[in-house]
LUMDOPA-144519 format. One record per atom (N, C-alpha, C, O): residue number from 1; atom name; x, y, z; residue in three letters. Coordinates in pm, whole numbers, padded with zeros to 5 digits. Example, Ala and Ser with C-alpha at 12.3 -4.5 7.8 and 13.67 -1.06 7.14 Angstrom:
BEGIN
- i, at, u, v, w, aa
- 1, N, 01319, -00569, 00780, ALA $
- 1, CA, 01230, -00450, 00780, ALA $
- 1, C, 01320, -00330, 00780, ALA $
- 1, O, 01424, -00332, 00846, ALA $
- 2, N, 01285, -00225, 00708, SER $
- 2, CA, 01367, -00106, 00714, SER $
- 2, C, 01290, 00003, 00787, SER $
- 2, O, 01341, 00114, 00804, SER $
***
This chain:
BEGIN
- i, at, u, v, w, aa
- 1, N, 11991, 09068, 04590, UNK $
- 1, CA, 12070, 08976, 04514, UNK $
- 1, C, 12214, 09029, 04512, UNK $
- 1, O, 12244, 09134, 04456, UNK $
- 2, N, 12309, 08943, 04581, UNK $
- 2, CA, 12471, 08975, 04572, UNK $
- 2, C, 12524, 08918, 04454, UNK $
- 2, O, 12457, 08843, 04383, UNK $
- 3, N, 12687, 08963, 04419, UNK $
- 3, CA, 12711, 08928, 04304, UNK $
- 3, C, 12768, 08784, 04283, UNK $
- 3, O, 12791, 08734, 04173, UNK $
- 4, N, 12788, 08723, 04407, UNK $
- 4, CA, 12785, 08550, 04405, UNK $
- 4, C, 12692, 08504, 04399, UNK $
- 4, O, 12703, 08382, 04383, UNK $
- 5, N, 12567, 08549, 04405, UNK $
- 5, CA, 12422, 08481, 04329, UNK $
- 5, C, 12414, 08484, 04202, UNK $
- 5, O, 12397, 08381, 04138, UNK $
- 6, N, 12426, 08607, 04143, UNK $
- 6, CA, 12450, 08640, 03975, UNK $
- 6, C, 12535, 08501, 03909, UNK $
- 6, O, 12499, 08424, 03820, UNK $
- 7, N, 12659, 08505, 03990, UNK $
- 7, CA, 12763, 08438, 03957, UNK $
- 7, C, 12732, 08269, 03907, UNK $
- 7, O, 12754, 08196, 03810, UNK $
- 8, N, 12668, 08262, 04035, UNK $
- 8, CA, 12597, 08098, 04067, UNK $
- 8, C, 12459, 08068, 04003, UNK $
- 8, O, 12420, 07952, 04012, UNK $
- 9, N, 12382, 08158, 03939, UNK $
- 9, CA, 12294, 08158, 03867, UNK $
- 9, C, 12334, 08157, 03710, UNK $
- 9, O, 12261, 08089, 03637, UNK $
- 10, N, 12465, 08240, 03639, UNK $
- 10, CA, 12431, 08190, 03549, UNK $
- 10, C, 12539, 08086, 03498, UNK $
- 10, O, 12577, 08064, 03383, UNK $
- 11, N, 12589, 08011, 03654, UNK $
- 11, CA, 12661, 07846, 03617, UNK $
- 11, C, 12544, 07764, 03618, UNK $
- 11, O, 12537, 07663, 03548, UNK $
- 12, N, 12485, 07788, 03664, UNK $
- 12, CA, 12301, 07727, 03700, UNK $
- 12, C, 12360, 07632, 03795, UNK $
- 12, O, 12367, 07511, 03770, UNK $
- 13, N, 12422, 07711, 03954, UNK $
- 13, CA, 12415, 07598, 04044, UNK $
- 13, C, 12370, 07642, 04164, UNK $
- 13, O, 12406, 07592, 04270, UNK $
- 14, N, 12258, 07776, 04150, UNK $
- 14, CA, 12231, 07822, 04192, UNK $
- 14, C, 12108, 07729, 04304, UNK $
- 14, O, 12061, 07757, 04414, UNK $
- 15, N, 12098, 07654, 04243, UNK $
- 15, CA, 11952, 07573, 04265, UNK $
- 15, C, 11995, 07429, 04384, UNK $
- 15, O, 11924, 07335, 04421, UNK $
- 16, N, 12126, 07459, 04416, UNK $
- 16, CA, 12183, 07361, 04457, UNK $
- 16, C, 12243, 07433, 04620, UNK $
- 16, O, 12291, 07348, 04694, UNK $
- 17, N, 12242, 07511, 04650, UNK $
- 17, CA, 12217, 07609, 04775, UNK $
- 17, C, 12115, 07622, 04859, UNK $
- 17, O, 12022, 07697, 04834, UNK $
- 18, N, 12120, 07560, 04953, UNK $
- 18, CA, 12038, 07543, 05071, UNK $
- 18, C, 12059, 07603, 05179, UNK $
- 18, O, 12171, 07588, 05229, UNK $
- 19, N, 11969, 07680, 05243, UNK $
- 19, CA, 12045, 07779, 05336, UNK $
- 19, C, 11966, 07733, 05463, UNK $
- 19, O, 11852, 07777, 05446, UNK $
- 20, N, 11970, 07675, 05565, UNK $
- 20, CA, 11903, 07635, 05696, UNK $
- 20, C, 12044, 07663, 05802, UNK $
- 20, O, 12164, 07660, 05774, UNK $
- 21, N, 11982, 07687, 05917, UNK $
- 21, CA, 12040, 07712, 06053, UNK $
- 21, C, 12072, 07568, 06091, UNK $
- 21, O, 12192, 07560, 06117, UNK $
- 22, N, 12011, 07457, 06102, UNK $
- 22, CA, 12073, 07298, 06081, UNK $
- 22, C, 12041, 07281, 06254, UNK $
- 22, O, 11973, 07359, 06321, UNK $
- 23, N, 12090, 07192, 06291, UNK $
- 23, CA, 12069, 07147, 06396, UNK $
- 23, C, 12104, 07261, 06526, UNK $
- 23, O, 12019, 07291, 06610, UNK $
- 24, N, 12247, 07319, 06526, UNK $
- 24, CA, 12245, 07367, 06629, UNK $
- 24, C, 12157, 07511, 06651, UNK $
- 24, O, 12110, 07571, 06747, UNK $
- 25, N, 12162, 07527, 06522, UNK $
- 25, CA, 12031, 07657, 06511, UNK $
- 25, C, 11909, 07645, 06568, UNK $
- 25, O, 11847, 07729, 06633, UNK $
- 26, N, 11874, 07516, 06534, UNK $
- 26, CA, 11703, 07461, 06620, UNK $
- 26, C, 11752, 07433, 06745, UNK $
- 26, O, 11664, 07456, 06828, UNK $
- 27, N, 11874, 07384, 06806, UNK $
- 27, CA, 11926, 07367, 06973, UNK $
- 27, C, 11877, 07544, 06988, UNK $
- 27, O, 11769, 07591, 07021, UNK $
- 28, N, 12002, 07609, 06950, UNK $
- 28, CA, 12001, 07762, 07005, UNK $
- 28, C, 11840, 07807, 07010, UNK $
- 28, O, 11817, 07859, 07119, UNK $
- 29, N, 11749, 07802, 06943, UNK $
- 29, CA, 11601, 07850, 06925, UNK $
- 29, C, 11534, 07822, 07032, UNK $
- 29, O, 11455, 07891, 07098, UNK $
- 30, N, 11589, 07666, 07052, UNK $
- 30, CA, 11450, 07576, 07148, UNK $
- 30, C, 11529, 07639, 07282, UNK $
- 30, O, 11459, 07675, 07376, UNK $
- 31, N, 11642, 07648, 07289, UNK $
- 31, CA, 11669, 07673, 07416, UNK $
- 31, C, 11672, 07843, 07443, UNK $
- 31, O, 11743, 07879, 07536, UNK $
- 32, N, 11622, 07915, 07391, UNK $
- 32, CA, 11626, 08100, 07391, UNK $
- 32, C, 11442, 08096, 07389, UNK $
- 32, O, 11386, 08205, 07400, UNK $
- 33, N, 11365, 07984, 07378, UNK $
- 33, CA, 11278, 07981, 07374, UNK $
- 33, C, 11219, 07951, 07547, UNK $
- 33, O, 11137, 08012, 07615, UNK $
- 34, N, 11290, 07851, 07571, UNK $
- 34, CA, 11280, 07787, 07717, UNK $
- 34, C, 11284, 07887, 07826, UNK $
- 34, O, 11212, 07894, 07926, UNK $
- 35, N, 11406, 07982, 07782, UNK $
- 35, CA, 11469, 08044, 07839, UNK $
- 35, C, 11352, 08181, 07865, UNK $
- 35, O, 11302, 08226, 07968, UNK $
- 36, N, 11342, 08209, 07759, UNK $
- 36, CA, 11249, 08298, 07792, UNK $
- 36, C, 11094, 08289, 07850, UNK $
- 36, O, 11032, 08381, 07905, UNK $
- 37, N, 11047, 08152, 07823, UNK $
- 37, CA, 10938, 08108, 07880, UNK $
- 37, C, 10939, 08087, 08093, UNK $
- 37, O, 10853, 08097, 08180, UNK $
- 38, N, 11063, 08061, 08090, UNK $
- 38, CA, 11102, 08087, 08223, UNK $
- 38, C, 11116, 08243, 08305, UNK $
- 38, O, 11098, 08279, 08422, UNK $
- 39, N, 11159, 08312, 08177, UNK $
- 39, CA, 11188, 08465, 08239, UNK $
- 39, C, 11032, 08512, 08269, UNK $
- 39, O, 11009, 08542, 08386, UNK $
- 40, N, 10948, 08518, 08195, UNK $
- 40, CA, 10808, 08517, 08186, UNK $
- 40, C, 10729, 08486, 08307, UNK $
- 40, O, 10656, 08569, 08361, UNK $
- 41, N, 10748, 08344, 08354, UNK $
- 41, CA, 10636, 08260, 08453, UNK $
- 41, C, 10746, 08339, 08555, UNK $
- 41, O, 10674, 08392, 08639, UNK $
- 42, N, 10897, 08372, 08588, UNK $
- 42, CA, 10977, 08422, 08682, UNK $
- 42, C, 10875, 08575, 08749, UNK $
- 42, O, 10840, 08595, 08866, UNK $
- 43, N, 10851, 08660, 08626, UNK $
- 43, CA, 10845, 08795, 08611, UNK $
- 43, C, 10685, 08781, 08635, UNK $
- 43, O, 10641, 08888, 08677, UNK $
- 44, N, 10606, 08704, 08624, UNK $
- 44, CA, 10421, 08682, 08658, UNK $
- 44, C, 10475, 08682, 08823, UNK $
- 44, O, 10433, 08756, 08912, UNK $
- 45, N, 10548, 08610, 08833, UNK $
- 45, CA, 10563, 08568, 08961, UNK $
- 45, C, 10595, 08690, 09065, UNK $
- 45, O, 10534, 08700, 09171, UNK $
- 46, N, 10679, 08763, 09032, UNK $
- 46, CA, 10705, 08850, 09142, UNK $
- 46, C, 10630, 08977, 09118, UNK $
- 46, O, 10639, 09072, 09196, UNK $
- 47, N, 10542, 08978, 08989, UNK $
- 47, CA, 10427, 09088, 08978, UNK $
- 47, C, 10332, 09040, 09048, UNK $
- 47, O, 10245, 09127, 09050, UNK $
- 48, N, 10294, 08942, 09114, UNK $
- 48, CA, 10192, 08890, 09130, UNK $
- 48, C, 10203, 08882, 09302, UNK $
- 48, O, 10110, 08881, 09382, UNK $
- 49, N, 10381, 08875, 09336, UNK $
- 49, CA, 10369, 08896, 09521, UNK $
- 49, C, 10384, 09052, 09522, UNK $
- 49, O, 10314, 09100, 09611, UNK $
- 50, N, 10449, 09140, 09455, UNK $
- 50, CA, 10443, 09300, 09507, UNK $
- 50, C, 10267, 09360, 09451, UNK $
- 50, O, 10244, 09480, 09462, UNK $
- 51, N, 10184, 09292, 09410, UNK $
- 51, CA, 10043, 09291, 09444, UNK $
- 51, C, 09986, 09247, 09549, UNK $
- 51, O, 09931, 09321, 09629, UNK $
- 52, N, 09992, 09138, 09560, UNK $
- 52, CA, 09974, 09130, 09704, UNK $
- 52, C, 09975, 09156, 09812, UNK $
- 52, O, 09887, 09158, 09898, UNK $
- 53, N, 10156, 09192, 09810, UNK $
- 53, CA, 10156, 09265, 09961, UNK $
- 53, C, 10112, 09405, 09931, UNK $
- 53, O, 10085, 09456, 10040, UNK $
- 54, N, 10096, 09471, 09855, UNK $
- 54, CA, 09997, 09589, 09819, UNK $
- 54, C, 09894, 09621, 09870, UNK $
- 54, O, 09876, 09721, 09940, UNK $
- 55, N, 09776, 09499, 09825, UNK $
- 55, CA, 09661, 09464, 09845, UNK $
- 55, C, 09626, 09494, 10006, UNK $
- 55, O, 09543, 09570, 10055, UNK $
- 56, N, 09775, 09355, 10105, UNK $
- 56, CA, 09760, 09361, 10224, UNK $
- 56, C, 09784, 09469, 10322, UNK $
- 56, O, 09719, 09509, 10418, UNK $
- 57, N, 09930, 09514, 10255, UNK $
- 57, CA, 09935, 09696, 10260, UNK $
- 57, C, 09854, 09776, 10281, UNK $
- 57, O, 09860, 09847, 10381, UNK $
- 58, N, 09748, 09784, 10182, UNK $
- 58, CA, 09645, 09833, 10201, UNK $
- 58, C, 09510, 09801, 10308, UNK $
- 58, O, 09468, 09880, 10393, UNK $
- 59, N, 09479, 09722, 10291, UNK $
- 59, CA, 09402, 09651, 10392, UNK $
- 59, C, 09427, 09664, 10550, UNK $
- 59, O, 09336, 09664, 10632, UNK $
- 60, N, 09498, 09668, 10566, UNK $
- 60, CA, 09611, 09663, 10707, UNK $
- 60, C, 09623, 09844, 10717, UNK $
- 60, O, 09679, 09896, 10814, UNK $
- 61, N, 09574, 09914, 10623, UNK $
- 61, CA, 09608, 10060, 10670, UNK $
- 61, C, 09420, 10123, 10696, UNK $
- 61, O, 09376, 10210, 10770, UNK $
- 62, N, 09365, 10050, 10616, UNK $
- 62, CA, 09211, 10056, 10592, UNK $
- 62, C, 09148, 10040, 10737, UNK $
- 62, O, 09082, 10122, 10800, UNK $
- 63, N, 09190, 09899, 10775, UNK $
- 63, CA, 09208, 09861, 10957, UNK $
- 63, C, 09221, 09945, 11070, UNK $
- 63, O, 09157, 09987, 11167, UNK $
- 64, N, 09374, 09953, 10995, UNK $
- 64, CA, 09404, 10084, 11110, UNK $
- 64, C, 09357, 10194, 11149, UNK $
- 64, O, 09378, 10244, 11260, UNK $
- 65, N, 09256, 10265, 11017, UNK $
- 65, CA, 09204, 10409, 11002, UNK $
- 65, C, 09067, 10374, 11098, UNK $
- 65, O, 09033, 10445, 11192, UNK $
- 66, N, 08983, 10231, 11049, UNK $
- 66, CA, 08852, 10267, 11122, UNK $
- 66, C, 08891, 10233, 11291, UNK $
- 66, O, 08822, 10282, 11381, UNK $
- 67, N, 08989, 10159, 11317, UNK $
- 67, CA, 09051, 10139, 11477, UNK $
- 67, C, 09039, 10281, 11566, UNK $
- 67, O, 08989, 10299, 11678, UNK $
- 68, N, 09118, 10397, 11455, UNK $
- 68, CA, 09108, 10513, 11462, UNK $
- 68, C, 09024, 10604, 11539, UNK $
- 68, O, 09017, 10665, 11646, UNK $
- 69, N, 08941, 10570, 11381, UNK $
- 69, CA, 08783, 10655, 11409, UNK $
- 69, C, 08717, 10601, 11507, UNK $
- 69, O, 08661, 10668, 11594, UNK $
- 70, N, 08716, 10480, 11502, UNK $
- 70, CA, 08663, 10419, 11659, UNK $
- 70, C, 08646, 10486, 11798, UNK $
- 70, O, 08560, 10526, 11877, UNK $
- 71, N, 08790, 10473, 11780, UNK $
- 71, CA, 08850, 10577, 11925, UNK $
- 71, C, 08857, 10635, 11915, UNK $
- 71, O, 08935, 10680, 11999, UNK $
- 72, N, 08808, 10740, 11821, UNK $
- 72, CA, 08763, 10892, 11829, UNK $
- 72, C, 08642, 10886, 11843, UNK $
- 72, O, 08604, 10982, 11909, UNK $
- 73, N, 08537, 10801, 11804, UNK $
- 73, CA, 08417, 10774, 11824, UNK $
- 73, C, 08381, 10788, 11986, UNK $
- 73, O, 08304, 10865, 12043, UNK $
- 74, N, 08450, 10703, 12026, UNK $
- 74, CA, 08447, 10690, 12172, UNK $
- 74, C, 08472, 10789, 12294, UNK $
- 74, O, 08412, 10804, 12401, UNK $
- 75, N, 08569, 10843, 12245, UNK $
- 75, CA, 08613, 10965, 12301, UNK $
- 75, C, 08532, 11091, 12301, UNK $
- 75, O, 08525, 11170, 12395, UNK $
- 76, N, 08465, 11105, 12174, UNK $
- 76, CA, 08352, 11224, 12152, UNK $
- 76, C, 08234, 11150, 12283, UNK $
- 76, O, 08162, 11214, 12359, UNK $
- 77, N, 08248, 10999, 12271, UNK $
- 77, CA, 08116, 10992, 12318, UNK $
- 77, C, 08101, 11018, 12470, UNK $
- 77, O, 07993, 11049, 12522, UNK $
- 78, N, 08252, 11000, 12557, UNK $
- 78, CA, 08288, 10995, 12652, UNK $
- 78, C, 08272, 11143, 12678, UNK $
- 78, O, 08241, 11149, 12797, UNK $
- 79, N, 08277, 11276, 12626, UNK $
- 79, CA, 08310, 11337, 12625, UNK $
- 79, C, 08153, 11429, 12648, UNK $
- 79, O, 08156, 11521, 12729, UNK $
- 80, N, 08034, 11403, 12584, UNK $
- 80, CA, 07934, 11408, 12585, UNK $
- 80, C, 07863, 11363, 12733, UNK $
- 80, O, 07787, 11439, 12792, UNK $
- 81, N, 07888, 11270, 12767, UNK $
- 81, CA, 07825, 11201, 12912, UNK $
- 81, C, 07920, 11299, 12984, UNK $
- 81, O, 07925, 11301, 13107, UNK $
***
């Protein structure tokens, strides 16, 4: 409680003070709201391709290793005869 409440309370017009953000307050809200609902589905979004190419990253090295062993497979076997 500040001392312009005191003040306004005992003119008793205290009751006559309405304190709302008003229209452009609900503009600024809805749109910091939007805004961030966009940063969000933005930020899913590019977590969701550096997984991916991760995934394929991986996969693609998994490939490569048994290609590998393959031809080392082969080579022991060649090597035997």
């Amino acid at each position: 409680m500040n001392f312009n409440t005191l003040i306004l309370r005992a003119e008793g017009e205290a009751e006559q003070i309405a304190v709302s953000p008003g229209t452009v307050g609900w503009i600024f809200t809805f749109a910091m709201a939007i805004i961030v609902g966009f940063l969000i589905f933005d930020m899913v979004r590019r977590i969701r391709k550096v997984r991916y190419r991760d995934e394929i990253q991986q996969e693609i090295s998994e490939e490569q290793a048994a290609i590998e062993e393959a031809e080392e497979l082969a080579k022991q076997r060649k090597q035997k005869n």
